[in-house]
OpenMM code with the backbone's topology and positions (N, CA, C; nanometers):
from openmm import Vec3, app, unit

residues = "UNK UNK UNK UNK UNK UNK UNK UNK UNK UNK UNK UNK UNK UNK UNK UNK UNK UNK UNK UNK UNK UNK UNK UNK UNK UNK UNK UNK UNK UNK UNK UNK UNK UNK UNK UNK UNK UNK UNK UNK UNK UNK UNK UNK UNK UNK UNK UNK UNK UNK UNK UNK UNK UNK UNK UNK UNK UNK UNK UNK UNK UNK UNK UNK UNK UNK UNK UNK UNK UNK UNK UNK UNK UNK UNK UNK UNK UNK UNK UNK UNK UNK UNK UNK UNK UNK UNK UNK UNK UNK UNK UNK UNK UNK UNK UNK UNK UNK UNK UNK UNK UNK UNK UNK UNK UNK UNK UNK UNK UNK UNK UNK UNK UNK UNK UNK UNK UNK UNK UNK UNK UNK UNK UNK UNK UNK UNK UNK UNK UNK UNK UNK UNK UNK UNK UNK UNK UNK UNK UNK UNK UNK UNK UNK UNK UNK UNK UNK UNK UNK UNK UNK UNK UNK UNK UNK UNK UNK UNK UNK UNK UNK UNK UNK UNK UNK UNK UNK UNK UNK UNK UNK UNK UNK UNK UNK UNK".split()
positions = [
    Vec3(10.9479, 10.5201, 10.5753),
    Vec3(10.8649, 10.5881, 10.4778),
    Vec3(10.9548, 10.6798, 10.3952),
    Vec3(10.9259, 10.6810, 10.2863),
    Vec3(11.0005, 10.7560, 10.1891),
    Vec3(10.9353, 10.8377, 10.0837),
    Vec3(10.9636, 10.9444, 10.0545),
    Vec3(10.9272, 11.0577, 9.9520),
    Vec3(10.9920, 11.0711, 9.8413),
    Vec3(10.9039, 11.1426, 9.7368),
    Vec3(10.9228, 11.1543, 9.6286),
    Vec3(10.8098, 11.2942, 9.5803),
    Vec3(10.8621, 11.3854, 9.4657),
    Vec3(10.8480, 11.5087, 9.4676),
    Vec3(10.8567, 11.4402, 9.2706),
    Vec3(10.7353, 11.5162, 9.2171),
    Vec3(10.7306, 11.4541, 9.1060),
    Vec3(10.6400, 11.5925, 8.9967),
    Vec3(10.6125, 11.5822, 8.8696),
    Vec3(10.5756, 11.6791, 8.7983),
    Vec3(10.5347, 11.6276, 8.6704),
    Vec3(10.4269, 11.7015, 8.6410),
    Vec3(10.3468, 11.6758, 8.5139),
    Vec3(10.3411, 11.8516, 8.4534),
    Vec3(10.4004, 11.8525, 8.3779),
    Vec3(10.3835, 11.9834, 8.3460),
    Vec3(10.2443, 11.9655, 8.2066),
    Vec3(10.1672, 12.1063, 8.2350),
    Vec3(10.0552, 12.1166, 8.1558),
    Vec3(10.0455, 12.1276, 7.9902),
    Vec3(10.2006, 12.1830, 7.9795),
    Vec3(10.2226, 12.2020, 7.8402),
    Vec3(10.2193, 12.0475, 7.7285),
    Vec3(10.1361, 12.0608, 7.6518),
    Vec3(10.1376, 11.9634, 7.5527),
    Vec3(10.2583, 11.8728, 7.5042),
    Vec3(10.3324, 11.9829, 7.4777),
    Vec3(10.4500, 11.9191, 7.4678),
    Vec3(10.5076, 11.8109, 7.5584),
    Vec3(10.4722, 11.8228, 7.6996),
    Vec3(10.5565, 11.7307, 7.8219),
    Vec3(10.5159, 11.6645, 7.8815),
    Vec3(10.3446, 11.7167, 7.8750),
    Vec3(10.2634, 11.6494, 7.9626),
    Vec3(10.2246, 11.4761, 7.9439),
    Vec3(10.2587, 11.4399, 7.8353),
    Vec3(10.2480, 11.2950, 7.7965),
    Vec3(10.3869, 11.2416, 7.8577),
    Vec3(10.4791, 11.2998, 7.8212),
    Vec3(10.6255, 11.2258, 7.8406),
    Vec3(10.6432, 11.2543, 8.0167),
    Vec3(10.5565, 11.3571, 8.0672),
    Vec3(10.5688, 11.3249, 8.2500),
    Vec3(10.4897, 11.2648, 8.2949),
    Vec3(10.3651, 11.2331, 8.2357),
    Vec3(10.2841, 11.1578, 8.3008),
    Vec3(10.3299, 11.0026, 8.2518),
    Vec3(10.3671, 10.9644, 8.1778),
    Vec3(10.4453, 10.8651, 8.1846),
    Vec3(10.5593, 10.8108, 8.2732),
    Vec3(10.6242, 10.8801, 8.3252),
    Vec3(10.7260, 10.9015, 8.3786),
    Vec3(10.6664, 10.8835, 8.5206),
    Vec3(10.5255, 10.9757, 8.5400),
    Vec3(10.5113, 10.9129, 8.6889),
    Vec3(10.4237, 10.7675, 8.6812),
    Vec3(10.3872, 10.7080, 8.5814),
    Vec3(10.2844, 10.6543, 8.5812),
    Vec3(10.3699, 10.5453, 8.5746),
    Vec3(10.4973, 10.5248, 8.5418),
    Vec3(10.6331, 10.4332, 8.5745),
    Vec3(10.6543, 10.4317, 8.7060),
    Vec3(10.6517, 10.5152, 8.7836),
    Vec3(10.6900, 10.5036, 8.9244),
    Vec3(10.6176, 10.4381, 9.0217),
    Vec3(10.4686, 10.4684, 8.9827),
    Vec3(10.3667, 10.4291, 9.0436),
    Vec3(10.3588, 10.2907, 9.0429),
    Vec3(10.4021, 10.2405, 8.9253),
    Vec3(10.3802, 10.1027, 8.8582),
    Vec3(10.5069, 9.9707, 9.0139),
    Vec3(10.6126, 10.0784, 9.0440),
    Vec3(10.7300, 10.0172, 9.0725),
    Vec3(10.6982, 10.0099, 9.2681),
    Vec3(10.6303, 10.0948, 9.3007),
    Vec3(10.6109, 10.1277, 9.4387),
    Vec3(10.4756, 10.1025, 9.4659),
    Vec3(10.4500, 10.0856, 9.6586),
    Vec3(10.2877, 10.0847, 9.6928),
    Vec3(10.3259, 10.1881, 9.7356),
    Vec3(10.2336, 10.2884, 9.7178),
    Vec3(10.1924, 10.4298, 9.7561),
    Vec3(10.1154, 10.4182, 9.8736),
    Vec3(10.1643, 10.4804, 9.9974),
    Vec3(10.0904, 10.5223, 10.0914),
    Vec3(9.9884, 10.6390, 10.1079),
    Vec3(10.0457, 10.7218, 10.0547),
    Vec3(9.9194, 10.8735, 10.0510),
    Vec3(10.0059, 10.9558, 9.9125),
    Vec3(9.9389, 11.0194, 9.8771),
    Vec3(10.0015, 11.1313, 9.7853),
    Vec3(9.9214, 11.2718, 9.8249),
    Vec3(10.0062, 11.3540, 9.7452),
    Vec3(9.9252, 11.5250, 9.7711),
    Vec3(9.9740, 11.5882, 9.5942),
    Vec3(9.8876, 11.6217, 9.5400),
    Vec3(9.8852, 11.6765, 9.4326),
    Vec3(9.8294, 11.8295, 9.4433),
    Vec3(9.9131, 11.9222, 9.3598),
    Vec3(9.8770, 12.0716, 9.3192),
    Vec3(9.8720, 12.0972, 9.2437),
    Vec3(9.8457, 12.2153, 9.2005),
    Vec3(9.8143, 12.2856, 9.0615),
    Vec3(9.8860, 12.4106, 9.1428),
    Vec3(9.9964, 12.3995, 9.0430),
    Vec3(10.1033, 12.5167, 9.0592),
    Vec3(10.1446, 12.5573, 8.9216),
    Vec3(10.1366, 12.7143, 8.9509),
    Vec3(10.1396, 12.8529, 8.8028),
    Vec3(10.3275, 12.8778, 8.7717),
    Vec3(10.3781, 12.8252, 8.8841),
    Vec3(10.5381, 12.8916, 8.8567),
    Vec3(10.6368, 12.7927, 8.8785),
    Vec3(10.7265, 12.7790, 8.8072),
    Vec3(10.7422, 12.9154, 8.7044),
    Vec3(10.6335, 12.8860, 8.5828),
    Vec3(10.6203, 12.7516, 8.5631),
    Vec3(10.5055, 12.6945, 8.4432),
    Vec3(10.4176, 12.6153, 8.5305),
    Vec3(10.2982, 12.6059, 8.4459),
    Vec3(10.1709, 12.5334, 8.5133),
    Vec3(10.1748, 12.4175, 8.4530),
    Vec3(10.2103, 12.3090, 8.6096),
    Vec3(10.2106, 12.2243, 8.6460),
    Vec3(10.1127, 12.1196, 8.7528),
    Vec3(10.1456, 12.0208, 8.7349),
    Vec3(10.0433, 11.9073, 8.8859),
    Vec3(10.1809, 11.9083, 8.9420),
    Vec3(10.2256, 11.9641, 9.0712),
    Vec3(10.3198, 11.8982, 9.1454),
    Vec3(10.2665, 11.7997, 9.2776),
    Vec3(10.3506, 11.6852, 9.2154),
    Vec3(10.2653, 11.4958, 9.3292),
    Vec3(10.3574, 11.5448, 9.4196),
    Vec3(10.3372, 11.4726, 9.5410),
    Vec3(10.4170, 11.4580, 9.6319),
    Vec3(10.4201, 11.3095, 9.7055),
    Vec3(10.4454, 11.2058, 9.6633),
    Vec3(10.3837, 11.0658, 9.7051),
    Vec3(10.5242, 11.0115, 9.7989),
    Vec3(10.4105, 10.9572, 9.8838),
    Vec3(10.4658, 10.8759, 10.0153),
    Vec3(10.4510, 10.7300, 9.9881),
    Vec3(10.6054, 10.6973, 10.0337),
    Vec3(10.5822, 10.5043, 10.0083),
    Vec3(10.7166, 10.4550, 10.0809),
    Vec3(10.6598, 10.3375, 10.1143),
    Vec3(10.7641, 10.2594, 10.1950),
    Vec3(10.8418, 10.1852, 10.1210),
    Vec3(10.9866, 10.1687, 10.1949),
    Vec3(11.0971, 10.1364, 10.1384),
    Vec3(11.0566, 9.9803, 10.0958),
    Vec3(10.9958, 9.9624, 10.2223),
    Vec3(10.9647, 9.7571, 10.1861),
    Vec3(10.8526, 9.7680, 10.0645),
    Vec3(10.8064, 9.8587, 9.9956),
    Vec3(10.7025, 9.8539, 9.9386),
    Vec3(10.7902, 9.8641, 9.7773),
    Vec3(10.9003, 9.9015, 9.7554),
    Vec3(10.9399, 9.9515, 9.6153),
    Vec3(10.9816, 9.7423, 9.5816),
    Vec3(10.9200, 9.7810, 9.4172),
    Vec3(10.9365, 9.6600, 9.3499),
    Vec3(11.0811, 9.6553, 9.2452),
    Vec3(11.1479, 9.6141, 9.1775),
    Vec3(11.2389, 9.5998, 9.1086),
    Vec3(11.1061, 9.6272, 9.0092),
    Vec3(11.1739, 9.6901, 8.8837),
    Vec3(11.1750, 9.7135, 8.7417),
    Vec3(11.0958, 9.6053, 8.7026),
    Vec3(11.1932, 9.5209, 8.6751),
    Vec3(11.1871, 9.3499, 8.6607),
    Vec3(11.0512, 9.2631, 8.6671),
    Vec3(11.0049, 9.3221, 8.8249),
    Vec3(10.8487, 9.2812, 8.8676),
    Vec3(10.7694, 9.3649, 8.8502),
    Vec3(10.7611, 9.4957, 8.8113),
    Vec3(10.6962, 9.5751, 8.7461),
    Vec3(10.5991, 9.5839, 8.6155),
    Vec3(10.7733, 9.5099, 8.5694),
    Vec3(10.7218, 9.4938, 8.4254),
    Vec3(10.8703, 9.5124, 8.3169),
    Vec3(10.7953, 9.5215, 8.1718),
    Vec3(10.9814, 9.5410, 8.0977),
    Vec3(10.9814, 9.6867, 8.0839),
    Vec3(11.0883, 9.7192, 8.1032),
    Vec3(11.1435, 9.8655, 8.0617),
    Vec3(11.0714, 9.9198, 7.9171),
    Vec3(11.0745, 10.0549, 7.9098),
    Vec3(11.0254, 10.0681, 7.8107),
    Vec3(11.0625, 10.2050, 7.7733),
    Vec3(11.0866, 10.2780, 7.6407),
    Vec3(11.1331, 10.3507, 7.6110),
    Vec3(11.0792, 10.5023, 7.6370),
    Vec3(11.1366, 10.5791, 7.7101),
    Vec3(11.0450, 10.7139, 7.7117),
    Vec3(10.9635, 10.7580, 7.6128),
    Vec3(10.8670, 10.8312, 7.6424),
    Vec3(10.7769, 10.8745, 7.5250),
    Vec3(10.8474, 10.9805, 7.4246),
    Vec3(10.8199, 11.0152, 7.2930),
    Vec3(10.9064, 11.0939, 7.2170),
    Vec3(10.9455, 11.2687, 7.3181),
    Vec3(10.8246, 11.2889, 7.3592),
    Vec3(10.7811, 11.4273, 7.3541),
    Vec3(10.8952, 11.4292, 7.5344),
    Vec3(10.9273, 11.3321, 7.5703),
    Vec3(10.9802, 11.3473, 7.7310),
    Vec3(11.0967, 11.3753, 7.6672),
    Vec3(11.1964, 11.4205, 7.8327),
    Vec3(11.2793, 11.5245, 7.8307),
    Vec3(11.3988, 11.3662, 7.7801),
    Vec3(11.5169, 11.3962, 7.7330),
    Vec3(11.6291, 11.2922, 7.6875),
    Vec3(11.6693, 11.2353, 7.8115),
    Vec3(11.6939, 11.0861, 7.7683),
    Vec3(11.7618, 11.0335, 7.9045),
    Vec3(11.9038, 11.0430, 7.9570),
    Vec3(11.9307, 11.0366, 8.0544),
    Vec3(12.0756, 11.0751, 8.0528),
    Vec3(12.1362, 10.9632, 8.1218),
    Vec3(12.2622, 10.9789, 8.1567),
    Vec3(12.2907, 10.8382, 8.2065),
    Vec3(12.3392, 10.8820, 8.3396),
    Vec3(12.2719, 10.7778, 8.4302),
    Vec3(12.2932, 10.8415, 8.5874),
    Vec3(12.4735, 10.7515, 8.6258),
    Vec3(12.5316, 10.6799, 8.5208),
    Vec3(12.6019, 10.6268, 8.5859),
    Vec3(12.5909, 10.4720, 8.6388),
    Vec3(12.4516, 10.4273, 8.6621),
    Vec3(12.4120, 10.3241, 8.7086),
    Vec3(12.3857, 10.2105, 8.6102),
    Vec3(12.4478, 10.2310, 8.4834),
    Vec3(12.3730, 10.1392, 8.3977),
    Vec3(12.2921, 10.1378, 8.2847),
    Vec3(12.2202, 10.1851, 8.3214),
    Vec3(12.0905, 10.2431, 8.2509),
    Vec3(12.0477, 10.3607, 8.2602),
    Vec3(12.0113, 10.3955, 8.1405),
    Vec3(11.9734, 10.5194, 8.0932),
    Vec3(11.8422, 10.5813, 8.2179),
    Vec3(11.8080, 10.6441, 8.2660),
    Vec3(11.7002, 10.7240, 8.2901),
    Vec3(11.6399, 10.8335, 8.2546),
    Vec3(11.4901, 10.8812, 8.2574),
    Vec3(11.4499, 10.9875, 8.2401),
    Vec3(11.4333, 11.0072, 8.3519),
    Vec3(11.4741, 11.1929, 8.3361),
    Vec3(11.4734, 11.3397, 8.4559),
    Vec3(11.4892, 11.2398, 8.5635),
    Vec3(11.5812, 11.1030, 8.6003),
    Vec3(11.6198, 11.0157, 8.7434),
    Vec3(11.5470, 10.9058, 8.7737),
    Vec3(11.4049, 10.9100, 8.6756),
    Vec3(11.3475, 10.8092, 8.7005),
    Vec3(11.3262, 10.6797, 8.5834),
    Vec3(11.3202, 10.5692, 8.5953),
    Vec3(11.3786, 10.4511, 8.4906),
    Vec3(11.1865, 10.4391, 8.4818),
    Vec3(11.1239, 10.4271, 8.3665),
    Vec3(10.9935, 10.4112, 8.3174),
    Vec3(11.0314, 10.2627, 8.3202),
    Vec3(10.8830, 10.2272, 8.3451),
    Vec3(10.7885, 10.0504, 8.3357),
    Vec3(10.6761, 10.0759, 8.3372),
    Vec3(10.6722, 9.9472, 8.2484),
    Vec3(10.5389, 9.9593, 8.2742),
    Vec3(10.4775, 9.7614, 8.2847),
    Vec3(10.3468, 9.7238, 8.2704),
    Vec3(10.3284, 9.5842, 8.3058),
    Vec3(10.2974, 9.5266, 8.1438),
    Vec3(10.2171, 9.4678, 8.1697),
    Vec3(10.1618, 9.4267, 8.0750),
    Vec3(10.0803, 9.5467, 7.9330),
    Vec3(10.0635, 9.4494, 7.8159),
    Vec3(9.9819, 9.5919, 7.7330),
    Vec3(9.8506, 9.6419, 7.7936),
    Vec3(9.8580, 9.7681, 7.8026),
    Vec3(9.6801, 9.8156, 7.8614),
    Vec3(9.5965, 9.7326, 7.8640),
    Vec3(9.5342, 9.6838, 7.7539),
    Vec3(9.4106, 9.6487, 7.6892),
    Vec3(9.4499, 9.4712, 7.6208),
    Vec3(9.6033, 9.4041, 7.6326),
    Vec3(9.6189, 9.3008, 7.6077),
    Vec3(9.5247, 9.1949, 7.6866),
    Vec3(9.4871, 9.0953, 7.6028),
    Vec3(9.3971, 8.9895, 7.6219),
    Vec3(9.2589, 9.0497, 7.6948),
    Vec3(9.2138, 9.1022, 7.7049),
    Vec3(9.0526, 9.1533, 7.7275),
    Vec3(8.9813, 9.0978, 7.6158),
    Vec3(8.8154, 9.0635, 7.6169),
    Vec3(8.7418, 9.0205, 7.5805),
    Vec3(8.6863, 9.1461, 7.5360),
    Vec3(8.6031, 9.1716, 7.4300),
    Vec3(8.5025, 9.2516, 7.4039),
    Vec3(8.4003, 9.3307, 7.4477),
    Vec3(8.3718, 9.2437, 7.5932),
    Vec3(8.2924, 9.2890, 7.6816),
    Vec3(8.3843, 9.3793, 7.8307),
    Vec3(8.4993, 9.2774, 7.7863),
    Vec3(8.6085, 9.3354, 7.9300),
    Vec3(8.6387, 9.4992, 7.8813),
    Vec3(8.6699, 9.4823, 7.7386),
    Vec3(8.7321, 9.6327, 7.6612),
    Vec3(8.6226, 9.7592, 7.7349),
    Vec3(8.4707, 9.7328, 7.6852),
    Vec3(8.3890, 9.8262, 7.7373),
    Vec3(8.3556, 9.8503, 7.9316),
    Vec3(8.3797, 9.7537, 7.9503),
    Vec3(8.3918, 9.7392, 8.1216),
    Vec3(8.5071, 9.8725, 8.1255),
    Vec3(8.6620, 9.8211, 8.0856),
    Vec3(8.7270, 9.9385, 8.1084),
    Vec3(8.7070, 10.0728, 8.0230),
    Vec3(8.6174, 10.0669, 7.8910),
    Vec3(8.6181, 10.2132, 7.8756),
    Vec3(8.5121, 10.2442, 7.9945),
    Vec3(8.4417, 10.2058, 8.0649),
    Vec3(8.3407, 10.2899, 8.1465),
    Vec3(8.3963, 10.3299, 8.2715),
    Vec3(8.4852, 10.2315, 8.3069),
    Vec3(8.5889, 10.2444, 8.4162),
    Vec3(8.6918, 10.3765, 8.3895),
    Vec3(8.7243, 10.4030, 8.2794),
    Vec3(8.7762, 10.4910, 8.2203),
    Vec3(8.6994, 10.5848, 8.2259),
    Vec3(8.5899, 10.6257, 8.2002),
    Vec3(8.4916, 10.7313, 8.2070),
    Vec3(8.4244, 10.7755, 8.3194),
    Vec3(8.4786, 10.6761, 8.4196),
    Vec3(8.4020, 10.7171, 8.5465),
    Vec3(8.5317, 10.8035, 8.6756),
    Vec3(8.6629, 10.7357, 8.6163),
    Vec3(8.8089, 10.8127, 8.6691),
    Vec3(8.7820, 10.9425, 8.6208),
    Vec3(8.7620, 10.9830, 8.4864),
    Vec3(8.8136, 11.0931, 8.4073),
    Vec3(8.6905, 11.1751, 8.5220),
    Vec3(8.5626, 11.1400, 8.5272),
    Vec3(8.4718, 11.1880, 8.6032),
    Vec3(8.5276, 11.2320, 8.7377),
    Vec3(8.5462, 11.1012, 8.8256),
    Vec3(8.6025, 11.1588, 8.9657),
    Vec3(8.7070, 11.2728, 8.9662),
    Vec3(8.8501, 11.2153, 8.8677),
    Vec3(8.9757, 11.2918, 8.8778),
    Vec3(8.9203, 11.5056, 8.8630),
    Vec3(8.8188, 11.4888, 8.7277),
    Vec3(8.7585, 11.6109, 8.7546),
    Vec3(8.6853, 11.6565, 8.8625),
    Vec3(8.6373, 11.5838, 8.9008),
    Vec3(8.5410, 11.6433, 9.0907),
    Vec3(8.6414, 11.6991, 9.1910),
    Vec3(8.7889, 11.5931, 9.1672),
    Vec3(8.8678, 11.5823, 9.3185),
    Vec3(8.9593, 11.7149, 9.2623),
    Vec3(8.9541, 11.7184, 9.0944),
    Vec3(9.0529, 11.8158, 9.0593),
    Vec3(9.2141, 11.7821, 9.0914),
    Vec3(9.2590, 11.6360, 9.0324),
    Vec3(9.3438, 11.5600, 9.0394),
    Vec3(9.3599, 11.4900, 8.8836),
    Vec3(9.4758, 11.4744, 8.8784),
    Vec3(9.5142, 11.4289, 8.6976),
    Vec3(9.4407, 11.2381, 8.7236),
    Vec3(9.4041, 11.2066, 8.6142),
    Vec3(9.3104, 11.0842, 8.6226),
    Vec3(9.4269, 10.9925, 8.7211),
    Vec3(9.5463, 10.9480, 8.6679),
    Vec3(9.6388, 10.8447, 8.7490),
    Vec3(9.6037, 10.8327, 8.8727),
    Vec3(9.6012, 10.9445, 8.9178),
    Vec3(9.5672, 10.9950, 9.0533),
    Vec3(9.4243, 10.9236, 9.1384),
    Vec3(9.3435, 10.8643, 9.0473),
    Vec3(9.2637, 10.8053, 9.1105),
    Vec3(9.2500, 10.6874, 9.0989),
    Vec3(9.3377, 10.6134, 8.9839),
    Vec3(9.3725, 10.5171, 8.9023),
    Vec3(9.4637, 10.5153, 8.7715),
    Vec3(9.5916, 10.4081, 8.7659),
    Vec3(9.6119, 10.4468, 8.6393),
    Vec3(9.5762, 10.3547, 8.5832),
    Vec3(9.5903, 10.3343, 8.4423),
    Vec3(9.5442, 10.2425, 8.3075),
    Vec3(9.5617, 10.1080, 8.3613),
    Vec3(9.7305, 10.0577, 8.4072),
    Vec3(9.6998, 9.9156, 8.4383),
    Vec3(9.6368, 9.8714, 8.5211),
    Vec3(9.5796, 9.9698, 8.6569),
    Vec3(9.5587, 9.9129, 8.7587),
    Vec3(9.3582, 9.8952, 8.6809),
    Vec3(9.2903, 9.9588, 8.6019),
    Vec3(9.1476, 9.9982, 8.5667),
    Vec3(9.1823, 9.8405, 8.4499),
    Vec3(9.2709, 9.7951, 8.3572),
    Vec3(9.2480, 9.7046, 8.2920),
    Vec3(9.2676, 9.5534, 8.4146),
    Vec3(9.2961, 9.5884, 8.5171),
    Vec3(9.3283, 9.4898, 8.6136),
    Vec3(9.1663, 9.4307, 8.6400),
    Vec3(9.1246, 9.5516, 8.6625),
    Vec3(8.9916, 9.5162, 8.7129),
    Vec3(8.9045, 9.4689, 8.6060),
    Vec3(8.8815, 9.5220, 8.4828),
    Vec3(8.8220, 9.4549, 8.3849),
    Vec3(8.8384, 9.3077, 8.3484),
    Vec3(8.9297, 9.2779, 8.3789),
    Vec3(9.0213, 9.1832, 8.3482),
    Vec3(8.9743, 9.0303, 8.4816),
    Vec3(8.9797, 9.0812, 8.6217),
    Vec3(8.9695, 9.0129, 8.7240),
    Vec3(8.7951, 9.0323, 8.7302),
    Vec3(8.7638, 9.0926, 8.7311),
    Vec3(8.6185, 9.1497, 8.7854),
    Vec3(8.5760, 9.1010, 8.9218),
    Vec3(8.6610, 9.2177, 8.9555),
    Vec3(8.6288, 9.1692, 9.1384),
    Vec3(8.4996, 9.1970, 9.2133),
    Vec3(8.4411, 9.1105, 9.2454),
    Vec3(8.2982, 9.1198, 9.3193),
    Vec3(8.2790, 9.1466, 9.4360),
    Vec3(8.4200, 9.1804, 9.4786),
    Vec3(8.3460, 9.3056, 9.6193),
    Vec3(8.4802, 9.3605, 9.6925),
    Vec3(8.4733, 9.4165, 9.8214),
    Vec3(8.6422, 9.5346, 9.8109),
    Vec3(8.7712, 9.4184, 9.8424),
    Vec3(8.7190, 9.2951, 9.9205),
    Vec3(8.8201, 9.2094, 9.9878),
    Vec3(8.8833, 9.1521, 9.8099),
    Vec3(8.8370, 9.1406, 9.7072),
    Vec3(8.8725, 9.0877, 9.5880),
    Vec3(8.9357, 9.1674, 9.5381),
    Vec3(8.9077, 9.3733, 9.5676),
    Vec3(8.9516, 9.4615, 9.5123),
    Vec3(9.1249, 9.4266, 9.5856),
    Vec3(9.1125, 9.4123, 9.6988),
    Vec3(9.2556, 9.4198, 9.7472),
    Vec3(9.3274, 9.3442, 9.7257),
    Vec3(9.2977, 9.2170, 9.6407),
    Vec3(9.4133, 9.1542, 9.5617),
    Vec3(9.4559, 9.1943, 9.4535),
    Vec3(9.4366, 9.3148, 9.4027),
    Vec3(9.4901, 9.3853, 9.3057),
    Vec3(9.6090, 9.4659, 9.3159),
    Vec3(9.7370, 9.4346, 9.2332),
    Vec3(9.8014, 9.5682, 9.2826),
    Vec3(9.7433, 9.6971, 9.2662),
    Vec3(9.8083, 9.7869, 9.3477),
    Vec3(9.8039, 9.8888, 9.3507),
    Vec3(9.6113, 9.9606, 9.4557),
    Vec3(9.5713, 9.8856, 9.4893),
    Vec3(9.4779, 9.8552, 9.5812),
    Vec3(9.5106, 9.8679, 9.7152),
    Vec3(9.5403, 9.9520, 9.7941),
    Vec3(9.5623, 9.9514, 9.9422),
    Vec3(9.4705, 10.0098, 9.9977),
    Vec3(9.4682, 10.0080, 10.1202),
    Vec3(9.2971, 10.0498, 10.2431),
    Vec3(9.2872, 10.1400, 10.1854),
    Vec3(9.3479, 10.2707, 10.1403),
    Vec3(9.3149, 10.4488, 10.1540),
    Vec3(9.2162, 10.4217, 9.9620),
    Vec3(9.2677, 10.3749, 9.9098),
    Vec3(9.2356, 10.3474, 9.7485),
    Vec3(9.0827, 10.2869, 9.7360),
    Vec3(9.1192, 10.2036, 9.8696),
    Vec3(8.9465, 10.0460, 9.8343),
    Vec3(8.8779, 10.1751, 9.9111),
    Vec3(8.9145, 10.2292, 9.9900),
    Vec3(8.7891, 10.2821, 10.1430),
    Vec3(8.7588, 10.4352, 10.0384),
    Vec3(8.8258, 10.4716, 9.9199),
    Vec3(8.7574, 10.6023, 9.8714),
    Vec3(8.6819, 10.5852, 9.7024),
    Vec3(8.7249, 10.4683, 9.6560),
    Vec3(8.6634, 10.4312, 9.5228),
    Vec3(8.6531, 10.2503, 9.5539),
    Vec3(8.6386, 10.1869, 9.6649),
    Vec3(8.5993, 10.0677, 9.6509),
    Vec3(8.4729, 10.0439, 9.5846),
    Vec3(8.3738, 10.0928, 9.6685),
    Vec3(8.2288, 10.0563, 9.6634),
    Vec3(8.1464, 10.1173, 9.4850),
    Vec3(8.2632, 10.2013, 9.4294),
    Vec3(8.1828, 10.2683, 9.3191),
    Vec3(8.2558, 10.1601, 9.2229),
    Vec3(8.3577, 10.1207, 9.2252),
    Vec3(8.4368, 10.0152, 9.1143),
    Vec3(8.3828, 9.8977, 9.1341),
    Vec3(8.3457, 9.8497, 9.2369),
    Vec3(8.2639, 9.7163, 9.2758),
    Vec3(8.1133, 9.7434, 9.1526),
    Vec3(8.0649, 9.8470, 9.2097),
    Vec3(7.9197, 9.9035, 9.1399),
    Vec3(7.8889, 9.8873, 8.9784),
    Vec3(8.0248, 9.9340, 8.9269),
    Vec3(8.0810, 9.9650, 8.7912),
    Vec3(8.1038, 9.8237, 8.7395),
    Vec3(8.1849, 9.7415, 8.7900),
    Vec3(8.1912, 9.6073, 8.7850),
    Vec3(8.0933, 9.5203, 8.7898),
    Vec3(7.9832, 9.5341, 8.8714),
    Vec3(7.8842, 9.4214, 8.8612),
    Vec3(7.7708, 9.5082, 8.7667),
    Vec3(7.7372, 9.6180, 8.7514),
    Vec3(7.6659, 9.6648, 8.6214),
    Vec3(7.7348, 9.6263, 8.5241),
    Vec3(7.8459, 9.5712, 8.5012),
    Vec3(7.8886, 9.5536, 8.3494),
    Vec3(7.8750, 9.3770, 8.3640),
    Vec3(7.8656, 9.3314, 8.4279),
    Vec3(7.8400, 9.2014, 8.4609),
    Vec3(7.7106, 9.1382, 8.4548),
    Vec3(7.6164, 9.2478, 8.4264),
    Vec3(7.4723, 9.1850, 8.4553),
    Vec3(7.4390, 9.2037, 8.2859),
] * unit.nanometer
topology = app.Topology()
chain = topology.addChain("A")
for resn in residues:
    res = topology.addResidue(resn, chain)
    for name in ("N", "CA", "C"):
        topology.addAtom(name, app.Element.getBySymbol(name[0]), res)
């Protein structure tokens, strides 16, 4: 099992170019548990703390294609290895968000979208945190009809299906009827 110590800072300025940055990482690894805060110092921040196994990290490659940091993130530097990284970590991402969806799939994921932004505010967790973008166009996309279908999704493991299975299933077959 392996750790990782990660940051979204609140300021406008960064907060796009770190949440990118983790939302690359996420993309590359299966996450076993995470722990998220809301920390004042020195700046107010989400500090993640996510757990994942070594057999679980994907190459870049199977991720998806590399892709350029967002403007507003910090400059990449070169670790030496090749390739450029941001603040150590190399961004991916998969496919486009919203590429090839149907009309009906698009609104499936804005509601799917509206129902994260909902939870992430209850749990008081940044939305990724309960889902990010590719894994919510996954589902629009597949429309899985119940949790054993949810778990052929990446990024779908027991702790994920057993705390938002049964409401994404719900969400899914109301947009289906």
């Amino acid at each position: 099992m392996r750790c990782r110590t990660m940051r979204v800072r609140l300021a406008e300025a960064f907060a796009e170019g770190d949440e990118a940055e983790v939302t690359g990482f996420l993309e590359t690894v299966e996450v076993a548990s995470l722990v998220a805060s809301l920390v004042d110092f020195p700046e107010p921040r989400w500090s993640i703390l996510l757990f994942f196994d070594d057999a679980g990290v994907r190459a870049p490659e199977e991720a998806g294609a590399a892709r350029p940091s967002p403007d507003r993130s910090p400059a990449p530097r070169d670790t030496g290895e090749g390739e450029p990284r941001a603040s150590g970590l190399r961004v991916v991402a998969g496919e486009g968000e919203t590429g090839g969806l149907s009309p009906e799939d698009e609104l499936l994921l804005e509601r799917l979208k509206s129902w994260r932004s909902e939870r992430a505010r209850q749990e008081s967790v940044p939305p990724y945190c309960v889902a990010h973008n590719r894994m919510l166009s996954l589902i629009a996309e597949k429309k899985p009809g119940n949790t054993d279908e949810l778990k052929d999704l990446k990024g779908f493991g027991p702790a994920r299906i057993e705390k938002y299975g049964e409401e994404i299933i719900s969400i899914v077959a109301s947009g289906a009827a």
